[in-house]
C-alpha positions as CSV (number, residue, x, y, z in Angstrom):
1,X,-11.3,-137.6,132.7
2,X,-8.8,-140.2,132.5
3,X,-11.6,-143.0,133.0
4,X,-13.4,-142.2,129.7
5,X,-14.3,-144.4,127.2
6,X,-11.9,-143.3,123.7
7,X,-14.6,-144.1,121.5
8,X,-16.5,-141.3,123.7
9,X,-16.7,-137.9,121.0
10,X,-18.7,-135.7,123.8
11,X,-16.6,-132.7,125.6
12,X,-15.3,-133.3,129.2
13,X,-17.1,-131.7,132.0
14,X,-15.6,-128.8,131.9
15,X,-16.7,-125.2,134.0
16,X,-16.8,-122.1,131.4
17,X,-14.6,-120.2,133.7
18,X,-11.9,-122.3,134.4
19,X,-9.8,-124.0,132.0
20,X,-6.6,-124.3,133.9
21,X,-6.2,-128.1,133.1
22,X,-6.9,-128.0,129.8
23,X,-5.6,-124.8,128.3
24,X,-4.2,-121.9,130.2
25,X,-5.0,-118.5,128.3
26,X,-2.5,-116.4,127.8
27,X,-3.7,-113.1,129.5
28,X,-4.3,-110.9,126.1
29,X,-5.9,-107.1,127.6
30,X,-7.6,-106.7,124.1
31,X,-7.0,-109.6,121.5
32,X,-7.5,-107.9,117.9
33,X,-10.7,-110.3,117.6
34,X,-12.2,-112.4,118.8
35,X,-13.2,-116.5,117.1
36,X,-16.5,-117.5,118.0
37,X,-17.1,-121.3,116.9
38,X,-20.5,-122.2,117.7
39,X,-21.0,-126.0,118.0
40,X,-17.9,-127.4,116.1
41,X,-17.7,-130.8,115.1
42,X,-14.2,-131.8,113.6
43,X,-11.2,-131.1,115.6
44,X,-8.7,-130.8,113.4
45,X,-10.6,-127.5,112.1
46,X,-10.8,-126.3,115.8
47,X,-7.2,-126.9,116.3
48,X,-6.1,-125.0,112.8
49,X,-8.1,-122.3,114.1
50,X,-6.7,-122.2,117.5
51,X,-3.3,-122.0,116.0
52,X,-4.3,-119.1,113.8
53,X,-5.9,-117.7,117.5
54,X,-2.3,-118.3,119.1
55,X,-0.2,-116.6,116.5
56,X,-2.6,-113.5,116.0
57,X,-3.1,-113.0,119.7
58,X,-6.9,-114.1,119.1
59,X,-9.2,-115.0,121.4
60,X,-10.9,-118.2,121.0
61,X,-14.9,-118.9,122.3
62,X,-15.9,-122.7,121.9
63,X,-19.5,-122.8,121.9
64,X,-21.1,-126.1,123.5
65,X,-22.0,-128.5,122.7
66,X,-18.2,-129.5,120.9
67,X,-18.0,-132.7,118.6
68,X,-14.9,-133.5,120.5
69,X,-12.8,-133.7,123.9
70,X,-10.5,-131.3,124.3
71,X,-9.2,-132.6,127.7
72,X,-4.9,-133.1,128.5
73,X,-4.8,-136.1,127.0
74,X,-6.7,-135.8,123.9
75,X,-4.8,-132.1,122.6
76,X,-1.8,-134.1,123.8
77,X,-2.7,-137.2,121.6
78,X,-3.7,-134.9,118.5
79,X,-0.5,-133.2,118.5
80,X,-1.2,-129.6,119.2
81,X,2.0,-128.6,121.0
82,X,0.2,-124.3,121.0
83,X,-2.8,-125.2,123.1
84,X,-1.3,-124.4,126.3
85,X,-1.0,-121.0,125.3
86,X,-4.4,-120.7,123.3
87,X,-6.8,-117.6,125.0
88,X,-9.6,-120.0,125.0
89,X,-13.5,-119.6,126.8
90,X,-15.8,-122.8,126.5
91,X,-19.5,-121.2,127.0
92,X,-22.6,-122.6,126.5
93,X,-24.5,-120.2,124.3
94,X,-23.8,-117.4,122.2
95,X,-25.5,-115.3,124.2
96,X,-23.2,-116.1,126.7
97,X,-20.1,-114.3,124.4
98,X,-22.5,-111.3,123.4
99,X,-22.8,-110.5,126.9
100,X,-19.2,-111.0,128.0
101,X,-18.5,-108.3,125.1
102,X,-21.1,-106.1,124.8
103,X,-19.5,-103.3,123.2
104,X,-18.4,-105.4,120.3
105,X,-20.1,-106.1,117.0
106,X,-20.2,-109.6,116.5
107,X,-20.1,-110.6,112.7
108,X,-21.7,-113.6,111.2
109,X,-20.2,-115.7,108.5
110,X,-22.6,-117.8,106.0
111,X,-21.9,-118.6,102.5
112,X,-25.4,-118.0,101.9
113,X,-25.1,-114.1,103.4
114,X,-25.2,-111.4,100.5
115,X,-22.6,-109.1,101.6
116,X,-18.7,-110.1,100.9
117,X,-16.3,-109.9,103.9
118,X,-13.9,-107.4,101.6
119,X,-17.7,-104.8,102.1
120,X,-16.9,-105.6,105.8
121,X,-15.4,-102.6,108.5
122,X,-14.8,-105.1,110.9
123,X,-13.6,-103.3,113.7
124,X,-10.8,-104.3,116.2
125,X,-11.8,-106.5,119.1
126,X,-15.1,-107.0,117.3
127,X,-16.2,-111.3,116.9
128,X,-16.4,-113.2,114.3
129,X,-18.9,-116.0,114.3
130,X,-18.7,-119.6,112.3
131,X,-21.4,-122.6,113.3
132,X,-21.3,-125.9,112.6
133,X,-19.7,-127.4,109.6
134,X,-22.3,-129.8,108.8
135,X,-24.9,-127.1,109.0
136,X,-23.6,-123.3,109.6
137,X,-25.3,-121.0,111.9
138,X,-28.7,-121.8,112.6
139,X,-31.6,-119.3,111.7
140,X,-31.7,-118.4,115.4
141,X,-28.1,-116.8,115.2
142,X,-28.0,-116.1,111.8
143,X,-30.5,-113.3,109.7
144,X,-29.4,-113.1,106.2
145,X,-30.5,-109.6,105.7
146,X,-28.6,-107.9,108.4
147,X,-25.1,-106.5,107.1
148,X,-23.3,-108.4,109.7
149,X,-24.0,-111.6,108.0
150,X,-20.7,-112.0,105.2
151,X,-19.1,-114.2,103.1
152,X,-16.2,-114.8,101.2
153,X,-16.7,-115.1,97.9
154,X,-16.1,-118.1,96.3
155,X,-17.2,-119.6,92.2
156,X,-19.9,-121.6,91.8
157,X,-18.3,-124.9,91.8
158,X,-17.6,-124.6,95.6
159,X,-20.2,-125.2,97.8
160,X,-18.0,-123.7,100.4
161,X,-14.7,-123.2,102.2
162,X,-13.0,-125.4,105.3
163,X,-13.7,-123.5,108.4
164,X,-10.2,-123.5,109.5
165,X,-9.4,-121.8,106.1
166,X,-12.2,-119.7,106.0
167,X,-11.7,-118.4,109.7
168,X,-7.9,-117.8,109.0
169,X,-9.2,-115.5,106.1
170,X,-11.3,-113.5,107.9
171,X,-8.5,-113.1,110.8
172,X,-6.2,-111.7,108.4
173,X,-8.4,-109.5,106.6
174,X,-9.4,-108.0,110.1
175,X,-5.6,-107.3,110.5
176,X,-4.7,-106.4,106.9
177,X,-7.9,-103.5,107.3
178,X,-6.2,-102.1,110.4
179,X,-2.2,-102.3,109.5
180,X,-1.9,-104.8,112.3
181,X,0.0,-107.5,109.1
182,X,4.3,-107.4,108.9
């Protein structure tokens, strides 16, 4: 890892089991919920996220390919001082994450889905999914009609929310709906 190029953005080589090196999990028995980010792009959302993930007990899934390292020396360089105690999986599809909890619903965000995350019973220990944000979730992942696809509501003169903010929103509300706030 230390022999990269900087100006390299792709992920290090990195097995989905074993993350020692690069970010120890704290061992959670049942994290309240769990953050799926499928494909993320920009860091600094990822690491916002993760330090929501950190103080809520979350678990973090980082679905591949990442628009970023997230080796030592990189989380080091970008200041995030929380990593090292970040429950964090890197997996390679979402099918992966449905299959490592298959007695969870897994919940879909779009800002194109009709139901409003306050419609939501999002249970505890359930996931909640965000893709890209250059392009969402793609149609594969994401069917509009099903009532697991929500959004929060936002006017018209906002095509949409930051992912970090709009993940740290649907955390809380999962906590505020099951008295897990104060």
């Amino acid at each position: 890892m230390d022999n990269e190029k900087s100006s390299d953005t792709s992920e290090p080589d990195v097995p989905s089991d074993s993350l020692a090196d690069v970010a120890p999990c704290l061992q959670v028995d049942e994290p309240p919920v769990h953050v799926v980010l499928y494909q993320p792009e920009i860091p600094q959302n990822t690491g916002n996220i993760g330090r929501t993930c950190v103080a809520v007990g979350a678990k973090l899934w980082l679905v591949r390919p990442l628009g970023f390292k997230i080796d030592e020396h990189s989380v080091r360089r970008a200041g995030v001082d929380y990593w090292h105690m970040l429950n964090l999986q890197l997996v390679d599809s979402i099918g992966e994450v449905q299959q490592a909890l298959p007695q969870r619903k897994f919940w879909y965000f779009s800002r194109f889905a009709r139901r409003s995350l306050w419609e939501a019973e999002i249970d505890l220990g359930d996931a909640i999914v965000f893709g890209r944000e250059s392009a969402g979730l793609p149609e594969e992942i994401l069917d509009l009609d099903s009532p697991q696809a929500i959004r929060i509501p936002t006017t018209e003169q906002v095509r949409s929310l930051n992912l970090s903010n709009t993940a740290a929103i649907a955390v809380y509300e999962v906590l505020r709906q099951h008295g897990r706030l104060g």
